[in-house]
N, C-alpha and C positions, 0 to 999 in steps of 0.2 A: 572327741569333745574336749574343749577348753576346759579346764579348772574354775570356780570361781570366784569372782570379783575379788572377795577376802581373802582367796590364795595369794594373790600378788599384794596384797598387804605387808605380805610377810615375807614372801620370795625375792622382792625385789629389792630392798634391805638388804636379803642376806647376800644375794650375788655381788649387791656393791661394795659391801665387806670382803667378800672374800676376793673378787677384783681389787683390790687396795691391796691385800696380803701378795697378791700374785704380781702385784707389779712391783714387791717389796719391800713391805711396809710391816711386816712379821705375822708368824703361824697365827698370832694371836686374835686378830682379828676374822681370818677362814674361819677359827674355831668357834667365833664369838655369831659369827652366819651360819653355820650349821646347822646350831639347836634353833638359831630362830625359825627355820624353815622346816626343823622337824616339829616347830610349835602346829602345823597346818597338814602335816602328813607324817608317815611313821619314817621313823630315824634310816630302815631300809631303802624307800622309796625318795627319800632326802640326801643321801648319798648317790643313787640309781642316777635323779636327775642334775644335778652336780656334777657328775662325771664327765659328761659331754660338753660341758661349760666349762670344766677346768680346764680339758683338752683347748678347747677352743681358747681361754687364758693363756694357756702355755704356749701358742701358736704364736700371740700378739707378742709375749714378755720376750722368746725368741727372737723377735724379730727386734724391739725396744734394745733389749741387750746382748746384739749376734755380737759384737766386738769386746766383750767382756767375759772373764769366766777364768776358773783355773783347772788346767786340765791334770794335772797332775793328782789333784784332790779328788775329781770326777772317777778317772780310770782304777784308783785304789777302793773308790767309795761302792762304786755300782755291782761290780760282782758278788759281794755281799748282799747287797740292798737287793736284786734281781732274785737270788736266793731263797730271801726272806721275803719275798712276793710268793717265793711256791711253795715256802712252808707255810705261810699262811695260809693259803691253799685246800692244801691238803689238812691243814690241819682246822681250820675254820669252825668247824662243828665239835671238837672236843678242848678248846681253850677259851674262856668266857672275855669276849671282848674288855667286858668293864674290868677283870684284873688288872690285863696289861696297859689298860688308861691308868689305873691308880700306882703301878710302879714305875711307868715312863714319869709322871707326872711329878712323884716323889724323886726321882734319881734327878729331873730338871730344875727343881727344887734349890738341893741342896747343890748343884753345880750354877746357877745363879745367884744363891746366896752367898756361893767362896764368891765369886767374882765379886758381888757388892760390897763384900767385907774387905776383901784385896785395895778395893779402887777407893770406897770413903769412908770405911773404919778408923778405927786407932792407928792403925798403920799402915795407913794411904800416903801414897809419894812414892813410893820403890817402884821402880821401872819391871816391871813385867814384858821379858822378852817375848815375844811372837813364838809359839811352838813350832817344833819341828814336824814334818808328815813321820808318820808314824802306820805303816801300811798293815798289821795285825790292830788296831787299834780301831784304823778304818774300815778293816771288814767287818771287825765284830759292831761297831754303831752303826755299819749301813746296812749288817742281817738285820737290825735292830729295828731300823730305817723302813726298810721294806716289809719287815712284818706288823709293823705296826701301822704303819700306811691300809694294810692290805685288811685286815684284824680289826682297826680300831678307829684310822682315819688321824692317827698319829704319829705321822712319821716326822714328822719335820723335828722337833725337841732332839731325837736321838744325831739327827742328821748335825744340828744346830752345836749341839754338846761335841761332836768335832770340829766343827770346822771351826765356830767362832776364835777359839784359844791361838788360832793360826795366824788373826789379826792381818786376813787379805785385805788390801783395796776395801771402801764399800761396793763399788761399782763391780769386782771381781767376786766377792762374795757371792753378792747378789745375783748375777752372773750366772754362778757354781752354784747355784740354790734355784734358778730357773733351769736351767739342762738338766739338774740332776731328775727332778719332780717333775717333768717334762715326760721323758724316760718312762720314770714309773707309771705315770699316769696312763700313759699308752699302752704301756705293758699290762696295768691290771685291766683293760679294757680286754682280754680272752676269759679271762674267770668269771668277770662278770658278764660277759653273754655267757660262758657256759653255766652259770648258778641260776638265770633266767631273770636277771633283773634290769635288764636293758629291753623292757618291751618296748609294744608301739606307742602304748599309751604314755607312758615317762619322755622317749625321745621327743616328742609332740612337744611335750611341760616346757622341757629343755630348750627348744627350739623355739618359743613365745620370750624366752627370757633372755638368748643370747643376744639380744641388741643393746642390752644394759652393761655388756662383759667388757668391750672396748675401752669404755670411757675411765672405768674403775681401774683397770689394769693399768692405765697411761697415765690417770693420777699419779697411782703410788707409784709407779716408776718415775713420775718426773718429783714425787716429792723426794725421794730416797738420791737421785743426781743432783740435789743442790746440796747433801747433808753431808757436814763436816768430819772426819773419824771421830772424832771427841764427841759428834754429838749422836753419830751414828750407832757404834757401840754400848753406848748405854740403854738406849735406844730400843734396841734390840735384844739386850737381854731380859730390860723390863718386858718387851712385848715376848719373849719366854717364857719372864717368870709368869704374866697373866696367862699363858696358852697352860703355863703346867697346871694352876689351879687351874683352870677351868675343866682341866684333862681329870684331873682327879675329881671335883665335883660332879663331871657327869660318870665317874667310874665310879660313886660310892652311892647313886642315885638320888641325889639331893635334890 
């Protein structure tokens, strides 16, 4: 049986949010879909049906940016991030979600706030060179990555908090930020049939809503290939810094 009427009130919104973040438009906006769709069902069952629609996301954004990506960031990042999909796992039931919201959310915080201070403070103008890969750095934010993905539904910030400072391409970023989530998403697709939350009745949900995924996804993909580095990077750390507060807000139950 279908959902009603006033479910898609709210569902349909949030898929088109979070299609815009998936076509690379920042976490900020998935995160801003979420709750609105946990406004209509519990926060469990708003992830459940999400799931199969991010997939189906990741399929399109693959496809938008197969010619884009940096591999080198990817192969350092994901054995970590894969990791911290099975610690989450395993550890799912004795770490309270809402913690690790209000620490990812604090730590992205204050690594967008150096950036804003860096670029239009008192002493803005100094050339901030691109970081170097940094392959212990990358593991520890892509355990970081995947367990909060898996935990919280936040992974992107910890992901975000490396790569951005590397100052790829936008189009390679972006790129390196669809394969990586790509990946995981697939991956946490075994936990979650084995926890039982991929029933018949959520796939159904999912399946009424994925005609809205397409359009969303191709937006922000086509808004993020006109965007300038100067305008993209800002951009994007703004759309952080509002993913961190909102990460912390729902981790402090506000």
């Amino acid at each position: 049986m279908l959902p009603e009427l006033s479910f898609f009130y709210a569902a349909v919104p949030a898929v088109l949010l979070v299609g815009l973040a998936k076509g690379g438009m920042g976490d900020a906006l998935a995160l801003i879909g979420v709750p609105i769709l946990a406004l209509v069902v519990s926060p469990v069952e708003a992830a459940a049906i999400l799931l199969p629609i991010l997939i189906f996301m990741d399929m399109i954004s693959l496809v938008v940016w197969r010619k884009h990506g940096d591999w080198t960031t990817l192969k350092i990042m994901l054995p970590g991030a894969l990791f911290g999909i099975a610690v989450g796992w395993a550890t799912s039931a004795l770490v309270p979600g809402s913690v690790l919201r209000v620490v990812i959310g604090a730590v992205t915080v204050l690594f967008c706030a150096r950036y804003f201070w860096n670029n239009f403070g008192p002493g803005a103008g100094e050339v901030v060179l691109p970081r170097g890969q940094r392959p212990l750095l990358a593991s520890a934010w892509g355990t970081l990555s995947g367990y909060g993905s898996f935990v919280a539904h936040a992974g992107g910030a910890p992901f975000q908090i490396y790569a951005l400072p590397l100052k790829l391409p936008p189009r390679e970023f972006t790129g390196t930020g669809v394969r990586f989530f790509a990946i995981l998403n697939a991956v946490k697709l075994i936990p979650y049939f084995a926890l039982g939350q991929l029933d018949t009745k959520n796939l159904v949900t999912s399946a009424t809503l994925l005609p809205f995924a397409p359009f969303a996804t191709i937006a922000g993909a086509w808004c993020v290939k006109r965007m300038k580095p100067e305008i993209f990077y800002p951009f994007m750390y703004a759309m952080a810094l509002i993913a961190a507060l909102l990460i912390i807000h729902e981790g402090l139950g506000f």
